[in-house]
C-alpha positions in Angstrom: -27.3 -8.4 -7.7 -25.1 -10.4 -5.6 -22.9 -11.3 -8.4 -22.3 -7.8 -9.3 -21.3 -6.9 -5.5 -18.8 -9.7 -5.4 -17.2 -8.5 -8.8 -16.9 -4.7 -7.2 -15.5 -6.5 -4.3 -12.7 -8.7 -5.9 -12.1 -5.4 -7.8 -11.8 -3.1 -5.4 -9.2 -6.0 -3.6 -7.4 -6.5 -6.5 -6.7 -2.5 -6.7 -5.9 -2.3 -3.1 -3.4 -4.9 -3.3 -1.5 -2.9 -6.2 -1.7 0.2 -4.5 0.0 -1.2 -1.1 2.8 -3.1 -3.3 3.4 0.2 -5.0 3.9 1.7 -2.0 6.0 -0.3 0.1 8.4 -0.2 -2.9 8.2 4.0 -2.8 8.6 3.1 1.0 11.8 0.4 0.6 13.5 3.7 -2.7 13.0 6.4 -0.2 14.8 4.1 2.3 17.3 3.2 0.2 17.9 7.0 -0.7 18.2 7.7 3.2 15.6 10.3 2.2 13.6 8.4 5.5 14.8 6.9 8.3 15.8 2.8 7.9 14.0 1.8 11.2 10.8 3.5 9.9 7.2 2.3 9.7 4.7 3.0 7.9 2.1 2.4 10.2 3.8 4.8 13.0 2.1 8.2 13.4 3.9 11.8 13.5 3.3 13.5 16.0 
């Protein structure tokens, strides 16, 4: 059972660490395109 949790786990990782290269790319094009601002952050809330 162990095994099996530790597979899920390095899965789950591996698709995390897609996801957040996808979207600092979608985060560096929108830049680019001035469509948001260049001093932005991604981690900054809207409020």
């Amino acid at each position: 059972m162990e095994t099996i949790g530790f597979i899920f786990g390095l899965t789950g990782f591996a698709f995390a660490m897609i996801a957040n290269s996808r979207l600092n790319k979608l985060e560096d094009k929108l830049k680019e395109l001035n469509v948001l601002d260049k001093d932005f952050k991604s981690g900054e809330r809207i409020s």
